[in-house]
DSSP file (Angstrom, degrees, kcal/mol; ACC not computed):
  #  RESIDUE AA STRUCTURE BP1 BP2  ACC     N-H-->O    O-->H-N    N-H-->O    O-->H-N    TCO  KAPPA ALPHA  PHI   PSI    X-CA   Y-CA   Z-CA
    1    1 A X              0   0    0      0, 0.0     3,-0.0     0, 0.0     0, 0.0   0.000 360.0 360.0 360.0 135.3  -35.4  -23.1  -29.1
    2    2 A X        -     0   0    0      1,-0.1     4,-0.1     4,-0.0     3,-0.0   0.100 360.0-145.3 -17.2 151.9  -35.8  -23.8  -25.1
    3    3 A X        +     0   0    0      2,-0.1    -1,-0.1     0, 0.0     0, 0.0   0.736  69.0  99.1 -86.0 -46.6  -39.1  -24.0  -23.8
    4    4 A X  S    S-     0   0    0      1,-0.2     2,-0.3     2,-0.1     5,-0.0   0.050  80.1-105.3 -62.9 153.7  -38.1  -22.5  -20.6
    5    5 A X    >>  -     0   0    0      1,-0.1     3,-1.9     4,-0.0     4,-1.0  -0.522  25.1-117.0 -86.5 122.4  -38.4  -19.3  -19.8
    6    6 A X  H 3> S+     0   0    0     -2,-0.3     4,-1.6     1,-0.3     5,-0.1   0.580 110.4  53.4  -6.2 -62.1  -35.5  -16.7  -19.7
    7    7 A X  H 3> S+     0   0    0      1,-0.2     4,-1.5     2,-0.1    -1,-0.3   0.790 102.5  57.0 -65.1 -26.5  -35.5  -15.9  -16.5
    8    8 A X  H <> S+     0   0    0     -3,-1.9     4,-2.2     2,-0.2    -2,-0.2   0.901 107.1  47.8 -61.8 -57.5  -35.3  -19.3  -15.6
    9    9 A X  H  X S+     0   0    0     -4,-1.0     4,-4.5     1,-0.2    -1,-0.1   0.986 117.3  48.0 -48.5 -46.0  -31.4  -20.0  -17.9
   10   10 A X  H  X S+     0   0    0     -4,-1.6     4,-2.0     2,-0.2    -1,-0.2   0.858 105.3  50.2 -72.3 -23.7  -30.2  -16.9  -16.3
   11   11 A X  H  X S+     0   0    0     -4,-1.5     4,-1.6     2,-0.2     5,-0.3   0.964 118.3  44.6 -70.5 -81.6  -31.3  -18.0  -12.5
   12   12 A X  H  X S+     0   0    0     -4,-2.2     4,-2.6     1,-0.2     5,-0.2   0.855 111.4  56.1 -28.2 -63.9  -29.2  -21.6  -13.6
   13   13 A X  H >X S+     0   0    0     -4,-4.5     3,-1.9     1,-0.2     4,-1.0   0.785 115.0  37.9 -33.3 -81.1  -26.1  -19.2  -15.2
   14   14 A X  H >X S+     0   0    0     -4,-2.0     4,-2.3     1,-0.4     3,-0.7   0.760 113.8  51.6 -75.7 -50.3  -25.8  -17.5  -11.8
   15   15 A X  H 3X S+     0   0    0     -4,-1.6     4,-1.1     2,-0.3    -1,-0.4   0.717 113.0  48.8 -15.8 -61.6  -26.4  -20.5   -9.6
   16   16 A X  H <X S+     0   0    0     -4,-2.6     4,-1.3    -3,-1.9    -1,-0.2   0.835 110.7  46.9 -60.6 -56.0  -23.8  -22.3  -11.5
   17   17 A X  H <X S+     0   0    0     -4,-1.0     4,-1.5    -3,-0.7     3,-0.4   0.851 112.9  49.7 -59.7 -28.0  -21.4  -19.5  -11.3
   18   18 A X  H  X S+     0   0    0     -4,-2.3     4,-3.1     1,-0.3    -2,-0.2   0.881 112.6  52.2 -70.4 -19.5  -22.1  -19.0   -7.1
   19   19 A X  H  < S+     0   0    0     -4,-1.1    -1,-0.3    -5,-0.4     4,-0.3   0.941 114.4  36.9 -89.5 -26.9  -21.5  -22.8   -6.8
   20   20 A X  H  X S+     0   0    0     -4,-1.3     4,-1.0    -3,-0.4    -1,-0.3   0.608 122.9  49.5-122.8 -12.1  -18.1  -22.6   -8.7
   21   21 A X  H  X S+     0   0    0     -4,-1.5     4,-1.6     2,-0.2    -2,-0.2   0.914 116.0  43.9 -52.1 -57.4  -17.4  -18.8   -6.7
   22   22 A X  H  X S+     0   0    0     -4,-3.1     4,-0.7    -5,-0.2    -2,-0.2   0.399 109.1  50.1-101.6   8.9  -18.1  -20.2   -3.7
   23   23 A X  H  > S+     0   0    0     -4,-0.3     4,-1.4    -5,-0.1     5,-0.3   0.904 111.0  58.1 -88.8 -61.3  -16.2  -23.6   -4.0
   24   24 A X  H  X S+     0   0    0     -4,-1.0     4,-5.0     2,-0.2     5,-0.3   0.735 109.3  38.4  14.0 -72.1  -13.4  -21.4   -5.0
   25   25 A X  H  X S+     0   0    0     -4,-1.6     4,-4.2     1,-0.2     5,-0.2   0.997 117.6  56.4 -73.0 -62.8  -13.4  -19.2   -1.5
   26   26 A X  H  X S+     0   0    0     -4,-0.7     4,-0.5     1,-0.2    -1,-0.2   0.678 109.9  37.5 -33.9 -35.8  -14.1  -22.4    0.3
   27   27 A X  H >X S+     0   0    0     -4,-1.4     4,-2.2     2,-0.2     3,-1.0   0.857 117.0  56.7 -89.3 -34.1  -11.2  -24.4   -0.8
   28   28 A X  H 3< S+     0   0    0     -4,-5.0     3,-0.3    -5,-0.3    -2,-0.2   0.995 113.2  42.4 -42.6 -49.0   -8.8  -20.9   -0.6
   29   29 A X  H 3< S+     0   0    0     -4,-4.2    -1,-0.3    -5,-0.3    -2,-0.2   0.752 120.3  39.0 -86.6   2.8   -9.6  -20.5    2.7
   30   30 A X  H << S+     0   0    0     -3,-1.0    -1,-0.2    -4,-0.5    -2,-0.2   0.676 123.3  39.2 -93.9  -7.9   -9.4  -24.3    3.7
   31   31 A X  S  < S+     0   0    0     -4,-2.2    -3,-0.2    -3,-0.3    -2,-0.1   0.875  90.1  85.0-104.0-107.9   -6.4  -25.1    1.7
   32   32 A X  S    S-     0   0    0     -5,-0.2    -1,-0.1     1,-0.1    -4,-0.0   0.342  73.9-130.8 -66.3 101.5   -4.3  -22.5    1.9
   33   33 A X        -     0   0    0      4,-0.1     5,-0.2     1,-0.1    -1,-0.1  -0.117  25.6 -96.0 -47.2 116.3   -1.7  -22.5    5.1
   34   34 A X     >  -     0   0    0      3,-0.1     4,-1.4     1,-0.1    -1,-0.1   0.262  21.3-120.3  19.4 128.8   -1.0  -19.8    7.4
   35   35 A X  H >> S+     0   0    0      2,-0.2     4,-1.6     1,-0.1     3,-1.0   0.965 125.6  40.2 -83.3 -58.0    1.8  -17.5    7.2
   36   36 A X  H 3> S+     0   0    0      1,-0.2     4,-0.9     2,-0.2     3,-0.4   0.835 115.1  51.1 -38.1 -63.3    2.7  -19.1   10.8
   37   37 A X  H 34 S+     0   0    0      2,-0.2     4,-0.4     1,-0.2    -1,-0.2   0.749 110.9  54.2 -46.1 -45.5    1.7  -22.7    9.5
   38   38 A X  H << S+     0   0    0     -4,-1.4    -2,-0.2    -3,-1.0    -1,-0.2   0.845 109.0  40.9 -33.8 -73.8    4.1  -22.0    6.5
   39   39 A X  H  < S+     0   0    0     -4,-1.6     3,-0.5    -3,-0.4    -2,-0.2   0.491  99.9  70.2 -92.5  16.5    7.3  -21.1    8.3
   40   40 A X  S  < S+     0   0    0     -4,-0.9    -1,-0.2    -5,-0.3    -2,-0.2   0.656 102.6  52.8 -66.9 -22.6    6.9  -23.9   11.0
   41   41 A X  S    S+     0   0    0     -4,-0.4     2,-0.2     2,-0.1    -1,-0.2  -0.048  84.9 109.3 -97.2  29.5    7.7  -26.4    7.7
   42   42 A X  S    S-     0   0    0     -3,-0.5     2,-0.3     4,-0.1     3,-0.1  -0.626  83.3-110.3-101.2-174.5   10.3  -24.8    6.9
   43   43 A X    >   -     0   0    0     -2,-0.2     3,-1.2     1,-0.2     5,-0.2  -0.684  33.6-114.2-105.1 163.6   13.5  -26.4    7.5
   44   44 A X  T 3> S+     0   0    0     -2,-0.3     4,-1.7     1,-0.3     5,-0.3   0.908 115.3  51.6 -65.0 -31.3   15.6  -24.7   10.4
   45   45 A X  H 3> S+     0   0    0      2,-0.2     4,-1.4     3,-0.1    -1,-0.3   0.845 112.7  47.4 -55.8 -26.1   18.4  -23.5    8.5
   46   46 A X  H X4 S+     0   0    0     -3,-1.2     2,-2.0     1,-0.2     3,-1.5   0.143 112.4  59.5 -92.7-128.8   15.7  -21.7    6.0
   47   47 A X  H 3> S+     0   0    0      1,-0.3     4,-1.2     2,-0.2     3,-0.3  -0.253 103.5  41.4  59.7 -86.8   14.2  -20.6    9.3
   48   48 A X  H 3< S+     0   0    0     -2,-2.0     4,-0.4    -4,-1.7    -1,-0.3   0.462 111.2  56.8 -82.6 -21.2   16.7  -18.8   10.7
   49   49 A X  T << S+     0   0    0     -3,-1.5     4,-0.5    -4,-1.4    -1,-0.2   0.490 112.3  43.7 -77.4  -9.0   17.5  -17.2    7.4
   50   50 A X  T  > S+     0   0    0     -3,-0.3     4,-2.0     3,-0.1    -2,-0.2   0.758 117.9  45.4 -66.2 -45.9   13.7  -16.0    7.2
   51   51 A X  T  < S+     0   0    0     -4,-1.2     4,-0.3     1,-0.2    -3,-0.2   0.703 118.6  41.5 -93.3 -23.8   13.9  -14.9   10.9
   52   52 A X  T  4 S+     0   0    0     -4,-0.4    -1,-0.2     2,-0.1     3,-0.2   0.827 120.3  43.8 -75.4 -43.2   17.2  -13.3   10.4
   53   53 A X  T >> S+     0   0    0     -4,-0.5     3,-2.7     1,-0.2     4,-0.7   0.842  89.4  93.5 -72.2 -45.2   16.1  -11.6    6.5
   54   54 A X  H >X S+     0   0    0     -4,-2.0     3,-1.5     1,-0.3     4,-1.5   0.589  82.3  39.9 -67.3 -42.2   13.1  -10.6    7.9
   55   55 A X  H 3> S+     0   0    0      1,-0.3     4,-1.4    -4,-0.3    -1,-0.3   0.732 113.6  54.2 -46.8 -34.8   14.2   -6.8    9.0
   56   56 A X  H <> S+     0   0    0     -3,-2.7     4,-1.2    -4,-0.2    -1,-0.3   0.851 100.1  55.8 -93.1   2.3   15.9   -6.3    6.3
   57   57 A X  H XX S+     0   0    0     -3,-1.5     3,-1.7    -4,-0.7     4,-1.0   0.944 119.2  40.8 -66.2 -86.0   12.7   -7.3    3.8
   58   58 A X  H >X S+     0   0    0     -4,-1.5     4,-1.5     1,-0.3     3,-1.2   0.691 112.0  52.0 -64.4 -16.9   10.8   -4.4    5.8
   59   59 A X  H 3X S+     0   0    0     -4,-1.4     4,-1.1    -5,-0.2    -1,-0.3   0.975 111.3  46.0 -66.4 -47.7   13.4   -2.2    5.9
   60   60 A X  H << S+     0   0    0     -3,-1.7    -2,-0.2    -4,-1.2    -1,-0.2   0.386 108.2  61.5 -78.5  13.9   13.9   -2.5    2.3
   61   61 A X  H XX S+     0   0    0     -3,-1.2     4,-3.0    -4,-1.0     3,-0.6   0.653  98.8  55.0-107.1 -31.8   10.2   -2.1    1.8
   62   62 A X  H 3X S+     0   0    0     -4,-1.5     4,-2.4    -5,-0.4    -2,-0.2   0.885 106.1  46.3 -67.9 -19.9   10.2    1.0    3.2
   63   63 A X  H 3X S+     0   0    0     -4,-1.1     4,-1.7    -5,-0.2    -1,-0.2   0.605 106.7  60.7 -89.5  -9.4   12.7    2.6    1.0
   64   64 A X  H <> S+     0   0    0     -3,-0.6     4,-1.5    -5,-0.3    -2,-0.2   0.918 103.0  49.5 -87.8 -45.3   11.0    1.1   -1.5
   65   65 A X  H >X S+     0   0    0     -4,-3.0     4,-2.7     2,-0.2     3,-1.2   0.969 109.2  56.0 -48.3 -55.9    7.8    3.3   -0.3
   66   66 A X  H >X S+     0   0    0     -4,-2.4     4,-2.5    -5,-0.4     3,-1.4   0.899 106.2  47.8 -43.1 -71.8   10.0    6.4   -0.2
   67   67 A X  H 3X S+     0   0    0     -4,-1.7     4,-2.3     1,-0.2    -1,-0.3   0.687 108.2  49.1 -35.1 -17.9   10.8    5.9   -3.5
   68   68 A X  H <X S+     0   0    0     -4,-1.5     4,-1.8    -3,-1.2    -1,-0.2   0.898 116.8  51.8 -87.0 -35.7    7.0    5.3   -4.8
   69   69 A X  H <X S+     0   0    0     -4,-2.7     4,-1.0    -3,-1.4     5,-0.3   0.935 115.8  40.7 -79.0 -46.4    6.3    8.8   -2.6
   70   70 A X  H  < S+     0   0    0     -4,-2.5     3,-0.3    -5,-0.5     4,-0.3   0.915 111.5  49.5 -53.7 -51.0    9.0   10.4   -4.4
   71   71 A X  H  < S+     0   0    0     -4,-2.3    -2,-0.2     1,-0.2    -1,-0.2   0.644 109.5  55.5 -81.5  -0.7    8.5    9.2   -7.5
   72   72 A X  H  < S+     0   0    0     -4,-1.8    -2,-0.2     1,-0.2    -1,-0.2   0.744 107.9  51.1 -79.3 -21.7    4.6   10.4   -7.1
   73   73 A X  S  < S+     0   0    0     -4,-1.0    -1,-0.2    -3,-0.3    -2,-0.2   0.446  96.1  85.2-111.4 -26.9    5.5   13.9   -6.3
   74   74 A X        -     0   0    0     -5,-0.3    -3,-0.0    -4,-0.3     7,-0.0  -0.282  68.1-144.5 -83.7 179.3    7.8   14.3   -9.3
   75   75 A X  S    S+     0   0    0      2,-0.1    -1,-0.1     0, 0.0     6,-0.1   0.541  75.3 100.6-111.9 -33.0    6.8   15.4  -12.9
   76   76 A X  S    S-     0   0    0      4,-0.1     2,-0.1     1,-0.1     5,-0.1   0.189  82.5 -95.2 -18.1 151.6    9.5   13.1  -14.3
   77   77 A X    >   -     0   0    0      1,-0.1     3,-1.5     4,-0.0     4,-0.4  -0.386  40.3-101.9 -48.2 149.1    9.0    9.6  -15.7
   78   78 A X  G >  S+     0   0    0      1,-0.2     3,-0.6     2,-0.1    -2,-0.1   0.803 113.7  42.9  -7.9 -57.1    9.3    6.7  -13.7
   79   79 A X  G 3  S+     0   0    0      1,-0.3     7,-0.3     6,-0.0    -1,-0.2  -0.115 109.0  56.8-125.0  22.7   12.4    5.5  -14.7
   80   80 A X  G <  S+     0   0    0     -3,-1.5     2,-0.3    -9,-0.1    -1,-0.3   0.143  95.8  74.4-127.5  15.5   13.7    8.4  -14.7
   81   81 A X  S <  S+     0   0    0     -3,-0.6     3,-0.3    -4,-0.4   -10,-0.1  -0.719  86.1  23.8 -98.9 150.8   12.8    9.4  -10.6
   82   82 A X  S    S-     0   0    0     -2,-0.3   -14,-0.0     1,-0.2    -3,-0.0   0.267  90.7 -79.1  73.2 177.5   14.6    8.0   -8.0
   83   83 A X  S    S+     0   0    0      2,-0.1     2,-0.7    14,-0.0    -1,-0.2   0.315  96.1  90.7-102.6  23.1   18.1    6.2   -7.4
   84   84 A X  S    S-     0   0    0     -3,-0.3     2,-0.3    11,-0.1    13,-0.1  -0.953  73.4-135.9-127.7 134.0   17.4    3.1   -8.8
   85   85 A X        -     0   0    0     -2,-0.7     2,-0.3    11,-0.6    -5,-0.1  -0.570  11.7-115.0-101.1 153.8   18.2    2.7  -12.6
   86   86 A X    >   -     0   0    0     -7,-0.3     3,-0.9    -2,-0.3     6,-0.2  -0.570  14.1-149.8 -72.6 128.5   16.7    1.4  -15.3
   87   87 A X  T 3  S+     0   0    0     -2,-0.3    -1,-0.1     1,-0.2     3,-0.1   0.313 100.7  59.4 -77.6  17.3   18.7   -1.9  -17.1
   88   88 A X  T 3  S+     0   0    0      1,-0.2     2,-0.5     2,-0.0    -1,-0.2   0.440  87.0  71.4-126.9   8.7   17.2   -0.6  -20.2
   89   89 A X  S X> S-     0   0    0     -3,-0.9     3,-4.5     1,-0.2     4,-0.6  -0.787  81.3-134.2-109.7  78.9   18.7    3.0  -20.5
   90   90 A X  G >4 S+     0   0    0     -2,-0.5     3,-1.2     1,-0.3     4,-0.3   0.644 106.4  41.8  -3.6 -76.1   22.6    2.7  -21.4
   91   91 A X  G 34 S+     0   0    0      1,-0.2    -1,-0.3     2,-0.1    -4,-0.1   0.390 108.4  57.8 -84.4  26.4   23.5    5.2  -18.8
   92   92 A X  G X4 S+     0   0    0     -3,-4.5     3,-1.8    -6,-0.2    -1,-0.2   0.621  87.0  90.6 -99.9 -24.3   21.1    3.9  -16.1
   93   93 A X  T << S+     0   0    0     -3,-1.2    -2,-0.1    -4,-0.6    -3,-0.1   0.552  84.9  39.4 -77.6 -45.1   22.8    0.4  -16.2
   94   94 A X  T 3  S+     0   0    0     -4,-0.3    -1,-0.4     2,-0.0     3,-0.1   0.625  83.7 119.5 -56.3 -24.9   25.5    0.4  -13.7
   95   95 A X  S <  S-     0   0    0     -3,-1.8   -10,-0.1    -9,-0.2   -11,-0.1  -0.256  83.3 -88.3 -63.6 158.5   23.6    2.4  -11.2
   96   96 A X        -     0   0    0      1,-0.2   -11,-0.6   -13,-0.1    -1,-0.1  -0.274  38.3-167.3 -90.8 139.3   23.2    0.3   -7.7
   97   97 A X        +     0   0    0    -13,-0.1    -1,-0.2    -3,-0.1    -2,-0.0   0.814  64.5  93.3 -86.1 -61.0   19.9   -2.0   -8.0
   98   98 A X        -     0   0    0      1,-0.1    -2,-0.1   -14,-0.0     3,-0.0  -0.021  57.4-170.2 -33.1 107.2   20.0   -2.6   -4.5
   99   99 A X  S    S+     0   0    0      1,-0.1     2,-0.3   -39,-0.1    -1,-0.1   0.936  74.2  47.6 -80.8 -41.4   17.9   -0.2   -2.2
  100  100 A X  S    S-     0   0    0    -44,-0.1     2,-1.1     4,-0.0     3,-0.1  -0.767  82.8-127.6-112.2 137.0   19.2   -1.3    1.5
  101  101 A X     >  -     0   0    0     -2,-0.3     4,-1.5     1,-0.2     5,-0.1  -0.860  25.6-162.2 -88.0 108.3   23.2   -1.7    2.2
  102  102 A X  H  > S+     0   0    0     -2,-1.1     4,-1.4     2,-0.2    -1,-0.2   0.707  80.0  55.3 -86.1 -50.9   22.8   -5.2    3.6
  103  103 A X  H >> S+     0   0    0      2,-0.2     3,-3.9     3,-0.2     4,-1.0   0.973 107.0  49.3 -41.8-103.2   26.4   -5.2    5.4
  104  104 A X  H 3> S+     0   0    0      1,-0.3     4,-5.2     2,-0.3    -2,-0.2   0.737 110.2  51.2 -20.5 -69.0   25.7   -2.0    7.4
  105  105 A X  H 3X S+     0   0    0     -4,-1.5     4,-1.3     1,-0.3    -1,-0.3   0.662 111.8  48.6 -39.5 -36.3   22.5   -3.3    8.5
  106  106 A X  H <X S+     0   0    0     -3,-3.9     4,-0.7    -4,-1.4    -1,-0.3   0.842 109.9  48.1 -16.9 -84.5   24.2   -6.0    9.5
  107  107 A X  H  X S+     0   0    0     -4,-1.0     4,-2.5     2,-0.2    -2,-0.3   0.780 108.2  51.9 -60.0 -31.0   26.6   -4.3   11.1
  108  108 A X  H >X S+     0   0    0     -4,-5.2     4,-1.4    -5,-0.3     3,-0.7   0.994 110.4  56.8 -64.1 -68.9   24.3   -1.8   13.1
  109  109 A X  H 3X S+     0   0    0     -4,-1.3     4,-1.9     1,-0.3    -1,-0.2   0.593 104.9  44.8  -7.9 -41.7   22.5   -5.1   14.2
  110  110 A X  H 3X S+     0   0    0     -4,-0.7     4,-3.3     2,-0.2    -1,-0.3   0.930 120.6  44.2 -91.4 -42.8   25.4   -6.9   15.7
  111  111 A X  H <X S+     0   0    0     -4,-2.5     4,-2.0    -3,-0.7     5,-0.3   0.978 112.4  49.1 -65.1 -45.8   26.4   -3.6   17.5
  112  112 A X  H  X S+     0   0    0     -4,-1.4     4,-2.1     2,-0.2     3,-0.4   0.852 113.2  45.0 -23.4 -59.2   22.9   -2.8   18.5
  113  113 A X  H >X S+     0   0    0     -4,-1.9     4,-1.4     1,-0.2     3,-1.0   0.999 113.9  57.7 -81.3 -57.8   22.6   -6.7   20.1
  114  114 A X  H 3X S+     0   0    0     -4,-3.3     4,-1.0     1,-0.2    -1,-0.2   0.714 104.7  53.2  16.2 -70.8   26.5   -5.7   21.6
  115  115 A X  H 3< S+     0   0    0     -4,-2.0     4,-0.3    -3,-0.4     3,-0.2   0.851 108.4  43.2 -71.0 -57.2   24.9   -2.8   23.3
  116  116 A X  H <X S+     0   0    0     -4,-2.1     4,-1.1    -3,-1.0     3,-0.2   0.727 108.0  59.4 -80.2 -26.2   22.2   -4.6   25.1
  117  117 A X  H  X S+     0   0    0     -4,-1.4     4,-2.0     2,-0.2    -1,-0.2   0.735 110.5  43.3 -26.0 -56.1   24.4   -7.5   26.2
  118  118 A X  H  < S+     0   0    0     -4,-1.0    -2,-0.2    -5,-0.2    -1,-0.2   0.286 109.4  54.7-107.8  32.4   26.5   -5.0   28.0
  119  119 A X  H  > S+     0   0    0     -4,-0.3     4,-1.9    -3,-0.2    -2,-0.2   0.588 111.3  54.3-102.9 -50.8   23.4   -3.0   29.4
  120  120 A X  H  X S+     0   0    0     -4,-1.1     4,-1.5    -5,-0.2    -2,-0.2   0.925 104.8  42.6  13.0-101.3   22.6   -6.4   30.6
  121  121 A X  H >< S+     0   0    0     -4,-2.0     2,-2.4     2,-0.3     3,-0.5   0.305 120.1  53.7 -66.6-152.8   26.1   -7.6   32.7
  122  122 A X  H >> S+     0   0    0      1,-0.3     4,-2.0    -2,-0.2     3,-1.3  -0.184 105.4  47.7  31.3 -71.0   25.8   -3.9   34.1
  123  123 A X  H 3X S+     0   0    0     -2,-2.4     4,-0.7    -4,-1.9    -1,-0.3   0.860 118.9  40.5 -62.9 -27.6   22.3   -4.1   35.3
  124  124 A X  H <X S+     0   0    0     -4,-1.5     4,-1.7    -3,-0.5    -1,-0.3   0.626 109.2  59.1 -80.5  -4.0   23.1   -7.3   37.0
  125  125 A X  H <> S+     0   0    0     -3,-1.3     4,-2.4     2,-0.2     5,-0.2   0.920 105.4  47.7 -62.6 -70.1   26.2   -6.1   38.1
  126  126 A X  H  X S+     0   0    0     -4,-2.0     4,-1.9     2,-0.2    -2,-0.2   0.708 111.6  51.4 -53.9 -32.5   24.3   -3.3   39.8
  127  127 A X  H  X S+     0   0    0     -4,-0.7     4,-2.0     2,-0.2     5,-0.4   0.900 111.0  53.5 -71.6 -45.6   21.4   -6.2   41.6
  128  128 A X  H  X S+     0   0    0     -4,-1.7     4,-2.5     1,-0.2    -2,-0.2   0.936 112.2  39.1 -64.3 -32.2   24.5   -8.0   42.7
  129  129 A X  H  X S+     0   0    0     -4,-2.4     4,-1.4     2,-0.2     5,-0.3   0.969 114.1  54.8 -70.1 -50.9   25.8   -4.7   44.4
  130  130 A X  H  X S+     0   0    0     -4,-1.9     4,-1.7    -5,-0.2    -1,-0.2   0.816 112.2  42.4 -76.4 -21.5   22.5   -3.8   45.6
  131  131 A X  H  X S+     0   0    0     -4,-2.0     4,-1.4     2,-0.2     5,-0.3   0.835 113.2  51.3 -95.1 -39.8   22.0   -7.3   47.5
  132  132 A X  H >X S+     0   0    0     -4,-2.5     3,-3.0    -5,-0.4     4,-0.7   0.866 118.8  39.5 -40.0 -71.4   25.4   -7.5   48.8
  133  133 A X  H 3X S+     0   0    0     -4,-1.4     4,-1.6     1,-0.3    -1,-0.2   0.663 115.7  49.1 -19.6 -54.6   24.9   -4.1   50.2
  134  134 A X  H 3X S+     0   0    0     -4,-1.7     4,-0.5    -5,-0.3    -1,-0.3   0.409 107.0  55.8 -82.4   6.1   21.8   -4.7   51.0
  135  135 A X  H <X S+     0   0    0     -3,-3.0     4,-2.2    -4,-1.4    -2,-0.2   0.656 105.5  59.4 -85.9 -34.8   22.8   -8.1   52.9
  136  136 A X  H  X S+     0   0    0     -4,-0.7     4,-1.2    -5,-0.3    -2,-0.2   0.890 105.5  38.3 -96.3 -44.4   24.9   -6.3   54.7
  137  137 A X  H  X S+     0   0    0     -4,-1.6     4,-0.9     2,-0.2    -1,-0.2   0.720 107.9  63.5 -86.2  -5.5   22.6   -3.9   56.2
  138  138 A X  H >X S+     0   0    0     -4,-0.5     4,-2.6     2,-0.3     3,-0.9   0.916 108.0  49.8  12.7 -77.4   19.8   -6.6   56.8
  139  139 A X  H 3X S+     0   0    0     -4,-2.2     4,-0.9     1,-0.3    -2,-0.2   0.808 108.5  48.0 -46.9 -58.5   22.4   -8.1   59.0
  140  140 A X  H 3< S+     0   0    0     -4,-1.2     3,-0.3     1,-0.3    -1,-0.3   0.672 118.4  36.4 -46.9 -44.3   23.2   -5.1   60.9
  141  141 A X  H << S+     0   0    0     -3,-0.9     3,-0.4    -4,-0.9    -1,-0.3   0.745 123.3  55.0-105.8 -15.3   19.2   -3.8   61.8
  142  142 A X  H >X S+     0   0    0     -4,-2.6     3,-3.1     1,-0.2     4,-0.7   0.820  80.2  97.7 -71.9 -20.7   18.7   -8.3   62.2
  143  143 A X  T 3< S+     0   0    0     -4,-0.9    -1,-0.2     1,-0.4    -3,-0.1   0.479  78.7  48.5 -80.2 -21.7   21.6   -8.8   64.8
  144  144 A X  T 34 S+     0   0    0     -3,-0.4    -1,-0.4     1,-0.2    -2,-0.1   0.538 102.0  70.6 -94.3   3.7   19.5   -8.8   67.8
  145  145 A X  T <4        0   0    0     -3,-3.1    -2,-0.2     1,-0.2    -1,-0.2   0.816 360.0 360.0 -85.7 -30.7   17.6  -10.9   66.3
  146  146 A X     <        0   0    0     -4,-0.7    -1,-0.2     0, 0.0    -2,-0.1   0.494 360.0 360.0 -77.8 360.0   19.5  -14.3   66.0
């Protein structure tokens, strides 16, 4: 048996675990990149398929929340709440896995950016009319002045 005293192993134990805890947190947090730091290395085409995805990730996390709210509410199973089927139930197996229709979303998007384009041309259409207009009467209250 040890000479040393009890308290004394258990003081080493914990030491030894904080030094190997707190190399742990130290190296996570020097090591480990940025979400920003992260997609600047990406390459652009993955890029611009991140920056493009990225509304439809949270959109489809939010339907995914509905579902978890739905399916907390219910008395049902799991897997048997909500519109996403189970692959392990015969007559869940065709049902659509997919929570967001990707297309649509899509499609709202393109009209949406559409929309704002021609809110756009119209609002500069409307600066150019208001400085013509307003060139014109400029001239008219300047005239004695030239």
């Amino acid at each position: 048996m040890s000479t040393k005293p009890l308290w004394y192993r258990w003081a080493r134990v914990y030491f030894a675990g904080g030094c190997i805890i707190g190399t742990g947190v130290l190296l996570y947090n020097t090591i480990r990149p940025s979400e920003e730091d992260l997609i600047a290395s990406f390459s652009p085409e993955v890029r611009r398929d991140y920056e493009r995805n990225k509304a439809l990730r949270e959109l489809e996390q939010q339907r995914l929340m509905e579902i978890v709210k739905q399916t907390a509410k219910s008395d049902e199973p799991i897997w048997k709440t909500g519109p996403i089927g189970s692959p392990f139930e015969k007559d869940q197996r065709n049902l659509g896995q997919q929570l967001v229709d990707y297309e649509g979303v899509r499609r709202d998007q393109a009209l949406d950016e559409s929309k704002e384009e021609v809110e756009r041309a119209k609002a500069e259409m409307r600066e150019a009319e208001a400085l013509i207009s307003g060139g014109e009467k400029k001239k008219w209250w300047w005239w004695w002045w030239k």
